[in-house]
N, C-alpha and C positions, 0 to 999 in steps of 0.2 A: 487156239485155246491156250496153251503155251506162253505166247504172247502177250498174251489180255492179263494172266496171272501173275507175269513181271512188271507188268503196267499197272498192273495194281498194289502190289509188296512195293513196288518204287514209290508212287503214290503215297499208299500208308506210313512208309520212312518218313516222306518226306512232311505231312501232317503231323505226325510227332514229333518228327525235327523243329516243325516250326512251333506249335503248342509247347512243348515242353522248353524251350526258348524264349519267347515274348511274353509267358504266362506269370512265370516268375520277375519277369521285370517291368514288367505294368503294375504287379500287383505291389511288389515292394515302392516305384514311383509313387502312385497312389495315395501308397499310405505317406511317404514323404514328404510330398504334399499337402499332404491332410496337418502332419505333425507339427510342420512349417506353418499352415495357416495358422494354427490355435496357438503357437509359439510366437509365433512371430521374426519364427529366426529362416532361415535361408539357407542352413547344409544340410541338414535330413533329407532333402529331397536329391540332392546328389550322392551324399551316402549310401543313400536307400537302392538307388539307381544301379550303383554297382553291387553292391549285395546281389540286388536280385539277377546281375548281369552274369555276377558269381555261381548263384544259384542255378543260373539257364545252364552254364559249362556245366557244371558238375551235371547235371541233370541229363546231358548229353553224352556225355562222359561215360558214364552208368547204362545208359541206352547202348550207345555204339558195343559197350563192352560185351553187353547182354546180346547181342544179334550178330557180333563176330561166330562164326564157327570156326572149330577144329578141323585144319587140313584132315584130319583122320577119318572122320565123320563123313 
C-alpha cells in the first residue's frame, strides 16, 4: 500500500512536470505563429518559443520550490 502511494506522488510529479513545461511553450509557439502568419514576418514565432520556454522554468521553479520540505518537518 506504501508502495502504490510513492508510485503515485511520483506519477503526479511527474504530470505536472510535464504540463506545467510544454503548456506554456506550445501555447506561446502558437500564438507565434499565429503572429507570423498575419505579419508576415518570421521571429515571433521564435521569440515566442522561448518566452514560453522561460515561462515552463519559472513555472517549474515555483513547483519544485513548493514540494521541497523542511528537513525539520
Amino acid at each position: 500500500m506504501k508502495n502504490q502511494r510513492e508510485i503515485n506522488r511520483i506519477l503526479t510529479y511527474f504530470t505536472q512536470f510535464t504540463i506545467n513545461m510544454l503548456v506554456p511553450i506550445f501555447l506561446c509557439s502558437f500564438a507565434g505563429y499565429y503572429i507570423d502568419g498575419k505579419l508576415g514576418t518570421e521571429c515571433f514565432f521564435v521569440i515566442l518559443f522561448f518566452v514560453g520556454a522561460l515561462a515552463g522554468f519559472r513555472n517549474i521553479y515555483i513547483m519544485v520550490k513548493k514540494n521541497i520540505r523542511d528537513p525539520k518537518d
